[in-house]
C-alpha positions in Angstrom: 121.1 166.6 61.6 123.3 169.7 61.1 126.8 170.0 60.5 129.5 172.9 61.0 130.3 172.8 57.6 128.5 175.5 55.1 128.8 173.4 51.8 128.1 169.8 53.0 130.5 167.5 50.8 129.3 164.2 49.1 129.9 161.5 52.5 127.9 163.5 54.6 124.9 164.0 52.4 125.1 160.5 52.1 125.1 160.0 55.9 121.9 162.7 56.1 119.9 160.5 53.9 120.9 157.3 55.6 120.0 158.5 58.8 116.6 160.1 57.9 116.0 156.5 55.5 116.7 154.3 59.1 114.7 157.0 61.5 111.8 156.6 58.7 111.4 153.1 58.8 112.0 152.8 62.5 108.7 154.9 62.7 107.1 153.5 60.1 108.3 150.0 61.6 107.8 150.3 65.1 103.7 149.6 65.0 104.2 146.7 62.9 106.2 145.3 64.9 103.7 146.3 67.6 100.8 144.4 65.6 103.1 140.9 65.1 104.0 140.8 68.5 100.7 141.0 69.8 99.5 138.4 67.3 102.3 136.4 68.4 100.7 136.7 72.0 97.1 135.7 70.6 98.6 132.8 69.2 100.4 131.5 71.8 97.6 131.5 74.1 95.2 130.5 72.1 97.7 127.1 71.4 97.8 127.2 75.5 94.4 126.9 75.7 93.7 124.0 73.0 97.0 122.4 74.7 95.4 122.7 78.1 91.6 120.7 76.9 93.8 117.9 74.7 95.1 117.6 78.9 91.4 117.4 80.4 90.3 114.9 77.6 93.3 112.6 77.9 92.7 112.5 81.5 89.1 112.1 80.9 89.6 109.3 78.8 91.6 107.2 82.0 88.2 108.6 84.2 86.5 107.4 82.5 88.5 103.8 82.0 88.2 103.4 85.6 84.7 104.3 85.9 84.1 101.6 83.6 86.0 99.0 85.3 84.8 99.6 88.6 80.8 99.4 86.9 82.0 96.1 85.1 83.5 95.0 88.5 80.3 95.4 90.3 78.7 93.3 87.9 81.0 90.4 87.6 80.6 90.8 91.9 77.0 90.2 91.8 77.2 87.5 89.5 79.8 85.7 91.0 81.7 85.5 87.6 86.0 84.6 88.4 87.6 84.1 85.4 88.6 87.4 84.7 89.6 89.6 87.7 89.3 93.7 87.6 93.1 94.0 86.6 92.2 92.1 83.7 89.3 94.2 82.9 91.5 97.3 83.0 93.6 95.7 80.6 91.0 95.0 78.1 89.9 98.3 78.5 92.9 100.2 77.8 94.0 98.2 74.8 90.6 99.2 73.2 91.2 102.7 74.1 94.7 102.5 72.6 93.2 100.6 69.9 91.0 103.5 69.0 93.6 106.7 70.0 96.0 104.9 67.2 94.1 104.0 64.9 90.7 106.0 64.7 91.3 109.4 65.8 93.7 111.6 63.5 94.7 115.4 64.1 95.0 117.3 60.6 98.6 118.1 60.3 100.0 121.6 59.5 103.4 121.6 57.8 103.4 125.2 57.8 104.6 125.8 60.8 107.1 123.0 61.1 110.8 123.5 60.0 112.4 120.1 58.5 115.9 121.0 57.9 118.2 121.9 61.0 121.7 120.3 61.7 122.5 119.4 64.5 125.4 117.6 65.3 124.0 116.1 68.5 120.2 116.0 70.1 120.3 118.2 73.1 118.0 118.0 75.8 116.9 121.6 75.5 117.4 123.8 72.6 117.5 127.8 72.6 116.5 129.4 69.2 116.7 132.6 68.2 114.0 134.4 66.5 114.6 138.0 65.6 116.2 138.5 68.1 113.8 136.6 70.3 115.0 133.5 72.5 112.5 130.2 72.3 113.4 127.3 74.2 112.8 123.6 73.1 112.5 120.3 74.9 113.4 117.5 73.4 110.6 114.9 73.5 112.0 112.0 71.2 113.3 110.5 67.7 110.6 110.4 65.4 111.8 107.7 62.2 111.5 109.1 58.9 108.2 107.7 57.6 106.4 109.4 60.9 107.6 113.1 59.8 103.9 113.9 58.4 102.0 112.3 61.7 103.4 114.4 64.0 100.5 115.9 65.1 99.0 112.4 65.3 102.4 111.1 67.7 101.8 114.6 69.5 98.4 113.1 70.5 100.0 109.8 71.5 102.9 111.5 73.2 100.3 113.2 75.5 98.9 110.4 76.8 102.0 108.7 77.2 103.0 109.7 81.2 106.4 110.8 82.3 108.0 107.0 83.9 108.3 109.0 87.2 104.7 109.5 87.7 104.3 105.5 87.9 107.8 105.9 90.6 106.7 108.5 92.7 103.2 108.7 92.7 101.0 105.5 91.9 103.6 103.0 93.3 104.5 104.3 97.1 100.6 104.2 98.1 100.3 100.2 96.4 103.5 99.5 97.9 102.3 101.4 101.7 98.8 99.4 101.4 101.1 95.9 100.9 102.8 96.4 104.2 100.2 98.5 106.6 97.4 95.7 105.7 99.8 92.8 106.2 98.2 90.2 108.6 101.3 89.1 110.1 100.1 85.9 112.2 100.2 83.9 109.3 103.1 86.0 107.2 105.8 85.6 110.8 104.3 81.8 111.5 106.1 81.3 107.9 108.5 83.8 108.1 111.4 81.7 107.2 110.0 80.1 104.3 108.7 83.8 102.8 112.2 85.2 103.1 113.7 82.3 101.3 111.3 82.5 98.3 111.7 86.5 98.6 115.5 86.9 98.5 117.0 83.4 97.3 114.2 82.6 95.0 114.3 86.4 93.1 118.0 86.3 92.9 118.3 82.6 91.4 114.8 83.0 89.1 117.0 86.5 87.7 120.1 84.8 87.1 118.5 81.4 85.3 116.3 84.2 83.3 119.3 86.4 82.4 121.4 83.4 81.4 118.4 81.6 79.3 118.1 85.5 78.0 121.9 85.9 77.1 121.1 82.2 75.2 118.4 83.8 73.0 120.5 87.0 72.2 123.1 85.0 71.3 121.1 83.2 68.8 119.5 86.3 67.1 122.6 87.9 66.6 123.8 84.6 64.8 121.0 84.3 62.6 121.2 88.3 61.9 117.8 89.5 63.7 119.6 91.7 66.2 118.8 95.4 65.5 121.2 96.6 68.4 123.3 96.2 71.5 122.2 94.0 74.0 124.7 92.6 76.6 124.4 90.0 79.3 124.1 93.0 81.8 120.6 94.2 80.2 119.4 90.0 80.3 120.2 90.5 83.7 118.6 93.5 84.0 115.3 91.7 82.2 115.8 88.8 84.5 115.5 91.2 87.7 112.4 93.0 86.8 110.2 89.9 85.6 111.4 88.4 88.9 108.7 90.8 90.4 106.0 88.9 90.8 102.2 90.8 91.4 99.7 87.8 92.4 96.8 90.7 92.9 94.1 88.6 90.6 95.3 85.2 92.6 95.4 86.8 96.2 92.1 88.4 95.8 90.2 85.1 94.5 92.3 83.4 97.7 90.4 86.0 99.7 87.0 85.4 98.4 86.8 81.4 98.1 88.8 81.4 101.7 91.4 79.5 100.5 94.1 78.6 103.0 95.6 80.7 105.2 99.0 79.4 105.1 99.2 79.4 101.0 97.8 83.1 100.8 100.3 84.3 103.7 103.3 82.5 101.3 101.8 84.2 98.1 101.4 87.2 99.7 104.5 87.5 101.7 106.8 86.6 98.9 105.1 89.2 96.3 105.1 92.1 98.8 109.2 91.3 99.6 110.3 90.0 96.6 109.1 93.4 94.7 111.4 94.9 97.1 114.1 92.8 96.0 113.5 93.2 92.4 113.7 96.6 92.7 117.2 96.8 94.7 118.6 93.9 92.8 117.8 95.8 89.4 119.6 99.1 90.9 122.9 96.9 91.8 122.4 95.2 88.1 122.8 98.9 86.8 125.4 100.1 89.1 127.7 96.8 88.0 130.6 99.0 85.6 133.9 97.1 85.9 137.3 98.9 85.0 138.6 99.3 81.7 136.9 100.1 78.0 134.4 97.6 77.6 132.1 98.1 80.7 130.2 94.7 80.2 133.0 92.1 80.7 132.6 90.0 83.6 134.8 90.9 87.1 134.8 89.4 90.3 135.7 92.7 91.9 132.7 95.0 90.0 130.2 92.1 90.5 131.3 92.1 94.6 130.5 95.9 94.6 127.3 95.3 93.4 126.7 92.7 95.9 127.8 95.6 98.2 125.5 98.1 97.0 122.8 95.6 97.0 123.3 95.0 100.5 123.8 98.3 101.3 121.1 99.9 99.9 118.5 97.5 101.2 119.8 97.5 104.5 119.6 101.6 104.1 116.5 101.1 103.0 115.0 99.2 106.0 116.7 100.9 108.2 115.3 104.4 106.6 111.6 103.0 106.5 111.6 101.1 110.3 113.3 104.7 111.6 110.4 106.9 109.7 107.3 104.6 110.7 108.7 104.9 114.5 109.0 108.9 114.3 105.6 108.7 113.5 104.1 109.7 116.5 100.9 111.6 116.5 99.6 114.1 119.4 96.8 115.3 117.5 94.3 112.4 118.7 91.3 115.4 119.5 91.7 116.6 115.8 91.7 113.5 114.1 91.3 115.4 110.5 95.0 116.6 110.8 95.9 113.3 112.1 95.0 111.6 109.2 96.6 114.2 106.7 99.4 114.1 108.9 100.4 110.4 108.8 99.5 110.1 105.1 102.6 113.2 104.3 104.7 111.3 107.1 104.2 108.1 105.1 104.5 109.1 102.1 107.3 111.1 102.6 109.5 108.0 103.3 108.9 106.8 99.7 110.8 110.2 98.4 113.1 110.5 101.3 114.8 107.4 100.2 114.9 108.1 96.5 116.3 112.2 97.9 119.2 109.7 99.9 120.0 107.6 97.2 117.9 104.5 98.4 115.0 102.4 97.1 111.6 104.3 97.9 109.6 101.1 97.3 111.8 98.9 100.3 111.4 101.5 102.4 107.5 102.3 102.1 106.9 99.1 102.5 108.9 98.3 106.0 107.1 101.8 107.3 103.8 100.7 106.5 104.2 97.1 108.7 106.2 99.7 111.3 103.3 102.0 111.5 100.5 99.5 111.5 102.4 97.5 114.5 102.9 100.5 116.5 101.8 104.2 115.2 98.4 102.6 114.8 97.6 102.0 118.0 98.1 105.8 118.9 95.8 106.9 116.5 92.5 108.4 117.4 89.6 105.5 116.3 88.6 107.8 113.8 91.7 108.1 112.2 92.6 104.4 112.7 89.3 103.5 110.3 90.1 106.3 108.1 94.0 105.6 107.3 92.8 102.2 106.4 90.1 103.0 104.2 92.0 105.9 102.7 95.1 103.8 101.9 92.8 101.0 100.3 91.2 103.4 98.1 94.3 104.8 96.6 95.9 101.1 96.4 92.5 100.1 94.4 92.6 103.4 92.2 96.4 103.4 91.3 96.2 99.3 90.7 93.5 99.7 88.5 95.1 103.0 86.9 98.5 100.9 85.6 96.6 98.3 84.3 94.5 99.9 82.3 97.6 102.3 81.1 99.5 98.6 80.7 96.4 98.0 77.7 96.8 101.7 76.2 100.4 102.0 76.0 100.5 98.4 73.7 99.2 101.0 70.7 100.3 104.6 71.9 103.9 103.6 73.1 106.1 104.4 69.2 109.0 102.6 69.7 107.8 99.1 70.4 110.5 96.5 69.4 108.6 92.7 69.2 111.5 90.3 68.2 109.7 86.9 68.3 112.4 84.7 69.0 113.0 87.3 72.0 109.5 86.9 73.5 108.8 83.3 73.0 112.2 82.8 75.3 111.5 85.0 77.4 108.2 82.9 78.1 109.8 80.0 78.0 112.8 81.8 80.6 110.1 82.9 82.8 108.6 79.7 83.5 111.7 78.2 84.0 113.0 80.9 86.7 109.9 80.6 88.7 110.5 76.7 88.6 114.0 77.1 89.7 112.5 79.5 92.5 109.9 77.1 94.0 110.4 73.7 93.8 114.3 73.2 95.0 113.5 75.9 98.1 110.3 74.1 99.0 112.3 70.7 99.6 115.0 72.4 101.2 112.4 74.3 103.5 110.3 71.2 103.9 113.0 69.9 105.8 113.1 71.8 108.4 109.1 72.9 108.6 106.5 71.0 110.9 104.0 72.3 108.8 105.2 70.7 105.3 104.4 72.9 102.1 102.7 70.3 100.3 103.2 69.4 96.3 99.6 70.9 95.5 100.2 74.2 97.2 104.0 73.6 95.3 102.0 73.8 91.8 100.0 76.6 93.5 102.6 78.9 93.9 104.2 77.8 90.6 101.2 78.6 88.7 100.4 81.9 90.9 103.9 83.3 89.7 102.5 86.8 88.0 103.3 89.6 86.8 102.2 93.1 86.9 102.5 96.5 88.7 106.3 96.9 89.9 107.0 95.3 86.6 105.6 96.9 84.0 107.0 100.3 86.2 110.6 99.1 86.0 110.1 98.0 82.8 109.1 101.3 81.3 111.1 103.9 83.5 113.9 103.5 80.7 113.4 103.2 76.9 115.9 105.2 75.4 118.1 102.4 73.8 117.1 99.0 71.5 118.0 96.9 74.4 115.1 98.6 76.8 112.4 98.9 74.2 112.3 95.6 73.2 112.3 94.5 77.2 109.6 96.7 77.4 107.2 95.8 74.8 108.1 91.7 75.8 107.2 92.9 79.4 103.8 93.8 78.1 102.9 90.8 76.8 104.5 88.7 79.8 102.1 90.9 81.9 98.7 90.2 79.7 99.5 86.7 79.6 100.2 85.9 83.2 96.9 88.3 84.3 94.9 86.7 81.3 95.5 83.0 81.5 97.1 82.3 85.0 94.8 85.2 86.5 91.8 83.4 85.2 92.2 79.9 85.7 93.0 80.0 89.4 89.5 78.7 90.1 90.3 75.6 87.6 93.5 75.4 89.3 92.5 75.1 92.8 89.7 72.5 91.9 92.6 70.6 89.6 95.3 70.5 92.7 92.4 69.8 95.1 93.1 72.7 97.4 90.4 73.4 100.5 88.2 76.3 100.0 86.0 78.0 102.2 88.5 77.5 105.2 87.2 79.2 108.4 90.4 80.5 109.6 88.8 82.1 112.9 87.6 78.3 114.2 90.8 76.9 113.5 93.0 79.6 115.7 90.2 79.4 118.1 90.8 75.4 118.2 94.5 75.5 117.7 94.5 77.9 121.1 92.8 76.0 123.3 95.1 72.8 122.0 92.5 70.9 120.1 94.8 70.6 117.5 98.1 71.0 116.4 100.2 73.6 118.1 100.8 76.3 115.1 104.0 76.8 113.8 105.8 80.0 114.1 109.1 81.3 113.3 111.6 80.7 116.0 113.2 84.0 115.3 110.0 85.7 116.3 109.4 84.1 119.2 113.0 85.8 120.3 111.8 89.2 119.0 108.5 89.0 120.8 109.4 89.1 124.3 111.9 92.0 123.5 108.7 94.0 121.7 105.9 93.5 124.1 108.2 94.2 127.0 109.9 97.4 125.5 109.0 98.6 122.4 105.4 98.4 122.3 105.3 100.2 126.4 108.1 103.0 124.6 105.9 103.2 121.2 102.9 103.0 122.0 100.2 103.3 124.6 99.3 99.8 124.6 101.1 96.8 126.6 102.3 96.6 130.1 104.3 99.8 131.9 107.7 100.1 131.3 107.7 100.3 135.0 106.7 96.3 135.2 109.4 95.8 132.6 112.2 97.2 133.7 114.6 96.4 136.1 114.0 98.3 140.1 117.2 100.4 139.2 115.4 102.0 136.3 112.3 102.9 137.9 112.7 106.9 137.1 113.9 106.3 133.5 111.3 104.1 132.6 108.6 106.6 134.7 109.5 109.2 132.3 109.1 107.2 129.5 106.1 106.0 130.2 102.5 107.4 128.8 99.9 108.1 131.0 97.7 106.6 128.5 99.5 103.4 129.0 98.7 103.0 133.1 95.1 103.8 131.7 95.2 100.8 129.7 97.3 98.6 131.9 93.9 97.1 133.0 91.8 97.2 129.7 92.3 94.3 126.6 94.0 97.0 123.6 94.1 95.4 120.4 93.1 95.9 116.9 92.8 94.3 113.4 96.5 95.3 112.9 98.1 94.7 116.4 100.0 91.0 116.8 100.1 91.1 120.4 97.7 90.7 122.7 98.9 92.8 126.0 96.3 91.6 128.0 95.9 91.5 131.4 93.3 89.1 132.9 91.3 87.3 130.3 88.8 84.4 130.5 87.6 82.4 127.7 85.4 79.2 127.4 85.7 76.7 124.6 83.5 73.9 125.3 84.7 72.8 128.8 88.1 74.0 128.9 88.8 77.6 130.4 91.7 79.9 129.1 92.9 82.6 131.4 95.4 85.1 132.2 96.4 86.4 135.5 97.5 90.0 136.2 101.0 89.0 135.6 100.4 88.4 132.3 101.0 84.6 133.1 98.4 82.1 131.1 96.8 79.2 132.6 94.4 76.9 131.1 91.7 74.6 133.5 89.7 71.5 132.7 86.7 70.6 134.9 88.8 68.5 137.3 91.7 70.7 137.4 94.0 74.4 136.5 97.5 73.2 134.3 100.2 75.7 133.9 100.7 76.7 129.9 104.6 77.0 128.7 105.4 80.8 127.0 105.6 78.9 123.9 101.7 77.9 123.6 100.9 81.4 125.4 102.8 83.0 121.8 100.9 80.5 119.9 97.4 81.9 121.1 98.5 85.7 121.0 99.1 85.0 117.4 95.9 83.4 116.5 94.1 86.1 118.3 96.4 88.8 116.5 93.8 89.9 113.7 90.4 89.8 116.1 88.9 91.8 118.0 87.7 90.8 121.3 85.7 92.7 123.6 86.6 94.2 127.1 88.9 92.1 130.2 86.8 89.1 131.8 84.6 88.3 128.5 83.4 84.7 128.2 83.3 82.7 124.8 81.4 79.4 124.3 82.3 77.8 121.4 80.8 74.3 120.0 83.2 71.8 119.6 82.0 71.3 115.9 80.4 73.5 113.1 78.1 70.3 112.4 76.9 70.0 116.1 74.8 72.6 117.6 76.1 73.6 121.1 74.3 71.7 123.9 71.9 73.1 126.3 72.9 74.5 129.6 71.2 71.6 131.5 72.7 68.7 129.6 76.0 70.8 129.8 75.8 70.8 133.5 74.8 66.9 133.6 78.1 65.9 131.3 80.2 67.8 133.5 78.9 66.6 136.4 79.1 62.9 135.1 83.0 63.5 134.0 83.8 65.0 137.4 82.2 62.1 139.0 84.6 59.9 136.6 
């Protein structure tokens, strides 16, 4: 540091020592700071690393919960034991987990490190602080109440094993909802088409209005008697009334299945709980989109509660069109490699459940109209090795994700830290529930009864009534938002809505099916096979499917698929090069052969002979089907021709020209050959 000068004066000596006092401790400063940045490296990965196994262990912990459940399963399997189903298990199982993550297991907390006092005006969603000159960014994860400001280590813990809503959304729900639609036997579900649609979209929408008006009824009275810790308008009773509209009748369904309870009852059970999640879903979106004009956004108007409507419609109708289109692009070439078949229509399904959400639409209506789309027609281009491993793969993730929410249902009862329980809440929100699924089945049934050959009878009525519950596609609405007083307290009543309908109504479907004296052990397979031949009562079938099938077998299946007749026996002379070109060569390879599957409706057969006792059922190579007795061949009408493609829809029979003999009775043992030949012989003498 020199200077022109040759006597310094006073301000620059000053300035000499200055500068030598700052370039002394930057030296002296510069390895410190060295030393406490590396530490601050050490640090932070060392807090990586314990962050990273707290991750494994929590996700340990739901290994091992399922692990568990599926051991406990295969016990109550082997000995026969129904009064609590695996969902139920789940359940138990997570609450004692929670039980023992709340209250059991503490994390010493370190106040050290923690800095109380900071004002903020407002709680942003990230925050940027500066550290000596070093920027850290924040996330904000939640309030925390005064008397939890020493347990934060414990509600870190909690907080961890507390998923992000969207997980449930975008993950676990799309391959429950897929499974729903691409195993849906759809003889029985179109045969009561009409009657499923009725409970599915005029049953959800009246059981969520008497729900959100009984709802607004209870609010009401809370905020009267001064136990009202919030806002809650009769938008958010709706809102509740929507999402506990959802019903989930997995423990029911799955007893159905084992005790072979009707087909007709588990075909409306089923069919309304796979649709009417659909419609809760949707309905709930237009419940949130209803914002009339004005200050106060929760006043009643006709014109905001008609845009609704609108967006209801419109976004279902987007929906289905978005899932149909999807499931029909799904067209496979890769039949020799059947590995990157498989991987290949799993991403193309699963892709439709986030496309729609990307578009603005509801993932779940969507997934769920690919999945019947795909199993009606992308299935039958599948390789057979694919075919058995898409359904096997798409089980397995239905039965892991099921059993997943349930037994996160049971944990997040203790780890979830803003639980609102208002009793006078719950106890009508039991009480509205009941009432909502009464309203649901027992006016429709009358009104549906009137126009059904098949009546649904008072017993299967009570069925249904009693069948109402709740679970998966609930408890994910339910807790997707929690952020205000008015969503907490939905949520935590949701909970206990869910555990009582899985619990109670899960568990005494035995006692009620022995109460209502419903059949059991129904052979299904020797009533379509009597029902056929017309040994009994001509089955029932919806009248708009018998329109749509004629229009499917005779185009859509030949365009789709390489099953059914040639486009070139379809379609009209003038066409012959269009439909040429858009026909397989796979499909004039199986114009002669029987092509049908577990999940095909339609048989596209060509020249078929079955024997059930002494009647003969046939089909020519025109696809026509005649019927002979022992005296005689009698014409069949399209009509009964439909009804035996749909019995047949879910079997497999062999190869063209097979012969069945059938006895008449399960009790009777089928006569020899001999005294066969001498009956016949004696009625054609008659």
């Amino acid at each position: 540091l020199t200077h022109t000068n040759s006597v310094p004066d006073r301000s620059n000596l000053i300035w000499r020592r200055l500068s030598l006092f700052v370039l002394a401790s930057a030296l002296c400063s510069c390895p410190c700071r060295a030393e406490d940045s590396a530490m601050e490296n050490i640090v932070t990965e060392k807090k990586a690393e314990e962050s990273h196994r707290q991750d494994s262990a929590d996700l340990l912990v739901f290994i091992l919960l399922l692990t568990l459940t599926i051991l406990t399963i295969w016990l109550f399997k082997h000995r026969r034991f129904r009064f609590l189903h695996e969902t139920g298990l789940a359940m138990i199982y997570g609450l004692l987990v929670g039980v023992v993550l709340r209250y059991a297991i503490h994390v010493p907390s370190d106040m050290n490190n923690i800095t109380l006092s900071c004002n903020v005006n407002a709680s942003p969603a990230t925050l940027l602080v500066n550290v000596s000159g070093k920027f850290y960014e924040y996330t904000l994860k939640g309030e925390i109440s005064g008397s939890e400001v020493n347990d934060i280590q414990d509600n870190e813990m909690l907080r961890k094993v507390t998923f992000d809503p969207e997980v449930f959304f975008n993950i676990l729900l799309p391959p429950i909802i897929f499974h729903a639609g691409y195993s849906l036997k759809r003889r029985h579900f179109f045969r009561n088409l009409g009657s499923i649609l009725a409970y599915a979209f005029v049953g959800t929408v009246v059981s969520c209005f008497i729900i959100g008006l009984l709802m607004y009824g209870c609010v009401m009275l809370m905020k009267q008697i001064g136990h009202l810790g919030g806002d809650f308008f009769f938008t958010d009773c709706l809102f509740f009334g929507s999402i506990v509209s959802a019903t989930d009748p997995v423990t029911v369904l799955a007893i159905f299945n084992e005790l072979q309870v009707d087909a007709d009852l588990y075909a409306l059970l089923f069919g309304e709980s796979v649709l009417n999640d659909a419609v809760a879903v949707v309905l709930s979106s237009s419940i949130i989109a209803y914002q009339p004009e004005g200050d106060n956004t929760h006043t009643f108007e006709a014109m905001a509660m008609l845009k609704s409507f609108g967006i209801f419609l419109g976004v279902f109708s987007g929906s289905f069109a978005l899932g149909v289109a999807t499931g029909v692009v799904t067209f496979t070439k890769l039949r020799d490699f059947p590995l990157l078949e498989t991987a290949l229509f799993f991403l193309m399904s699963w892709s439709t459940f986030l496309l729609a959400e990307a578009c603005g639409f509801t993932g779940v209506v969507a997934v769920l109209f690919c999945g019947m789309t795909q199993a009606h027609y992308t299935f039958n281009n599948l390789s057979p090795e694919s075919q058995e491993r898409t359904k096997q793969l798409f089980e397995l993730l239905n039965f892991l994700a099921e059993n997943f929410i349930f037994s996160y249902m049971g944990l997040t009862l203790f780890t979830f830290k803003n639980h609102v329980f208002n009793p006078i809440f719950i106890v009508g929100a039991f009480l509205a529930v009941f009432l909502g699924r009464a309203a649901n089945i027992y006016p429709l049934s009358f009104l549906l009864n009137l126009g059904r050959k098949h009546k649904i009878s008072p017993n299967f009525q009570h069925m249904m009534m009693f069948a109402g519950l709740r679970g998966a596609m609930t408890f994910a609405l339910s807790i997707r938002d929690t952020a205000t007083y008015a969503r907490q307290m939905m949520f935590s009543t949701t909970l206990l809505v869910v555990f009582f309908t899985v619990w109670i109504c899960g568990g005494g479907t035995t006692q009620m099916l022995s109460c209502q004296k419903i059949r059991v052990g129904v052979d299904t397979d020797q009533e379509n096979f009597v029902s056929v031949f017309g040994l009994s009562t001509k089955q029932e079938s919806a009248w708009f499917f018998r329109i749509w099938y004629n229009f499917d077998h005779n185009y859509l299946k030949p365009l789709l698929t390489h099953s059914g007749p040639p486009l070139t026996a379809t379609f009209p002379a003038c066409c012959g090069p269009l439909a040429r070109c858009l026909t397989s060569p796979q499909a004039y390879e199986n114009e002669e052969q029987l092509k049908d599957s577990d999940s095909d409706l339609i048989l596209n057969d060509s020249d078929i002979t079955l024997t059930y006792g002494d009647i003969t059922v046939s089909t020519d190579a025109t696809g026509a089907h005649t019927s002979g007795m022992p005296v005689g061949r009698v014409a069949v009408n399209s009509d009964e021709a439909l009804d035996r493609e749909l019995a047949f829809g879910d079997h497999e029979l062999v190869i063209r020209g097979t012969r069945l003999v059938l006895p008449m009775d399960d009790s009777e043992p089928p006569l020899p050959l001999d005294s066969r030949r001498h009956r016949h012989k004696n009625e054609t003498m008659s």
